[in-house]
N, C-alpha and C positions, 0 to 999 in steps of 0.2 A: 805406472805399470797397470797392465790390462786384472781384472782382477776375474779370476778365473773359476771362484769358487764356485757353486750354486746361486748362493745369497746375491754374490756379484753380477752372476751372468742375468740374473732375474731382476737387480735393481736397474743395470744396461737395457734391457728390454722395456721397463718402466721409461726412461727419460726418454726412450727413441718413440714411445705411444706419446709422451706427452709434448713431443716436436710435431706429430701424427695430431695431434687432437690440437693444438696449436692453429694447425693449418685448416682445419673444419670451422675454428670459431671464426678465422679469416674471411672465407668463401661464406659462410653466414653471417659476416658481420654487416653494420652499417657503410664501410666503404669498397663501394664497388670496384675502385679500381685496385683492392687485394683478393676480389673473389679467384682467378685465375691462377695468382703466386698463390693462394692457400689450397686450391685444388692438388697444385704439384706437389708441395710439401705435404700433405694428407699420403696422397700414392705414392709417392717415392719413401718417406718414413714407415707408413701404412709394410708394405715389402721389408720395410730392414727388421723391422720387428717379428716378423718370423724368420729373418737370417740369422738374428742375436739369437733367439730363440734354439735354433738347431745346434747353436753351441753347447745349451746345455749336453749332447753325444758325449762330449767330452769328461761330465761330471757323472754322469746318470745314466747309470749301465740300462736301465728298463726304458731309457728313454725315447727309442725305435718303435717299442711295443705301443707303447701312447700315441707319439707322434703318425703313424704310419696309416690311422684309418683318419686322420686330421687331410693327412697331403692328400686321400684319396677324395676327401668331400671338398679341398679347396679345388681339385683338376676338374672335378664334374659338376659345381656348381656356376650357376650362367654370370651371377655379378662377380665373382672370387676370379674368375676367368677373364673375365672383362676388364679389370684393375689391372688386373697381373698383363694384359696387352699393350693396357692404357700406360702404365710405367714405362714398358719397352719403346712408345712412341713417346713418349716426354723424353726419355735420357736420349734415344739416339737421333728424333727428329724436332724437336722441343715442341711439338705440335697438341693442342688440347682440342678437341674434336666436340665443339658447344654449340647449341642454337639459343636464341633468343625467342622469346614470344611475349607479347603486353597484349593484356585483354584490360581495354578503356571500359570503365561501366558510366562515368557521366563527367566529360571534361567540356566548360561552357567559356567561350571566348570570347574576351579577357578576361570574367570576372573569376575563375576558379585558378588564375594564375597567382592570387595573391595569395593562396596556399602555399607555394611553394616557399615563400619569403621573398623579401627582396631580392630581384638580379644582383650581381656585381658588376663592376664598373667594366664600360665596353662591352657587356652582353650581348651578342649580335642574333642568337636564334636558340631556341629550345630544342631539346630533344627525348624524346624516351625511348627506352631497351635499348642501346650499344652494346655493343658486344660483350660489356662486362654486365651487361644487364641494369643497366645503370640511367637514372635519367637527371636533366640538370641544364643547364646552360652552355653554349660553344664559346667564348671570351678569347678579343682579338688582345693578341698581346703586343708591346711595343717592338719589340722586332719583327714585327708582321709575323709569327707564326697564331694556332690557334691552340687551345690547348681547352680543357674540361673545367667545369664547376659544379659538383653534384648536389643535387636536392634529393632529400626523402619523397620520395611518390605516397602522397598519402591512401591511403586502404578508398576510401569512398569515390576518387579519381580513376584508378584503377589499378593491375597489379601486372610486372613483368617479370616473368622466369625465364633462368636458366636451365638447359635441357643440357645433356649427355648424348651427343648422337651414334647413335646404336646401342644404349644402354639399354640391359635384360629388364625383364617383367617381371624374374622371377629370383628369389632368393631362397636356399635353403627349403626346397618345395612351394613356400608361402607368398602370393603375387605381390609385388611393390605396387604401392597408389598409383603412380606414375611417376617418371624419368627425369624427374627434375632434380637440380644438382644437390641439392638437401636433401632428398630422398633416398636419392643412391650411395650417395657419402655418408648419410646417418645410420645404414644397413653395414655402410663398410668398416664404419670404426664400433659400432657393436661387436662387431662378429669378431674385430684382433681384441677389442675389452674382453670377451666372454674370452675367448683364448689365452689371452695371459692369467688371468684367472684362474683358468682350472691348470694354469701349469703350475702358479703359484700353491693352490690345492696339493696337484700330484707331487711336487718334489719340495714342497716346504722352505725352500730360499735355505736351508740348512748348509754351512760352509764342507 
């Protein structure tokens, strides 16, 4: 049974940030082919946590009065806008709207390939930045398709990001460095932390 109290409704909003903050270590983690599945999970959890959230209406009669100058700075701010879009095209078009960019600073052929480690077996061509931002080997597989093998790109090689396209400049008044998918996702799971926070503050989790 759904637990309805305060305490409960506010522990539910917890577990839903930490499937939300789940999905940030994903798209920052070392394997690129989960940076995509932890952006969705980030946005689509990132939204349920102000849904569970509005349930407190039910426990906490003052909770309108709190809540109601929160909706107006998520409608008018430019990245809270942008997520809040971005979700609506994941759920009904499953579509994630990414660019790639690699800026090589010093890759010398063949000898800085043995940074990467050894190829795998059937390695047929290198690659870097794929669309998951990813770089690594193409490896022919025995039923003739091809599939991926990722290498860490080391720092002194050089470095590829992921971008956000059409992602804002701007947060909360204050400009983001730039548009990359770490940047804008780490702006956006501050802003639900800082909010569950002061809701935990405002209404104390008391049954």
């Amino acid at each position: 049974m759904t637990n309805k109290t305060t305490g409960g409704l506010l522990a539910s909003a917890e577990q839903t940030l930490a499937t939300a903050r789940a999905g940030f270590e994903d798209l920052t983690g070392p394997m690129p082919e989960r940076r995509l599945s932890g952006l969705r999970n980030l946005v689509v959890f990132g939204r349920a946590v102000t849904n569970v959230l509005q349930n407190l209406r039910s426990t906490e009669p003052g909770f309108d009065e709190w809540y109601a100058p929160l909706v107006r700075e998520m409608e008018s701010d430019p990245l809270l806008r942008f997520v809040y879009k971005l979700r609506s095209e994941i759920l009904k078009e499953g579509t994630v709207p990414t660019s790639v960019s690699a800026h090589i600073r010093h890759l010398d052929f063949p000898g800085d390939f043995a940074k990467f480690g050894p190829p795998p077996p059937n390695a047929r061509s290198f690659f870097i930045g794929d669309q998951n931002g990813g770089s690594g080997w193409e490896v022919a597989l025995p039923d003739g398709r091809v599939d991926k093998y990722y290498a860490a790109l080391p720092g002194d090689v050089g470095q590829v990001s992921v971008h956000l396209v059409g992602a804002p400049t701007e947060h909360l008044g204050q400009q983001l460095s730039d548009g990359r998918l770490e940047t804008v996702c780490a702006a956006y799971l501050s802003y639900l932390e800082r909010l569950l926070a002061q809701a935990k503050l405002r209404f104390g989790g008391g049954a």
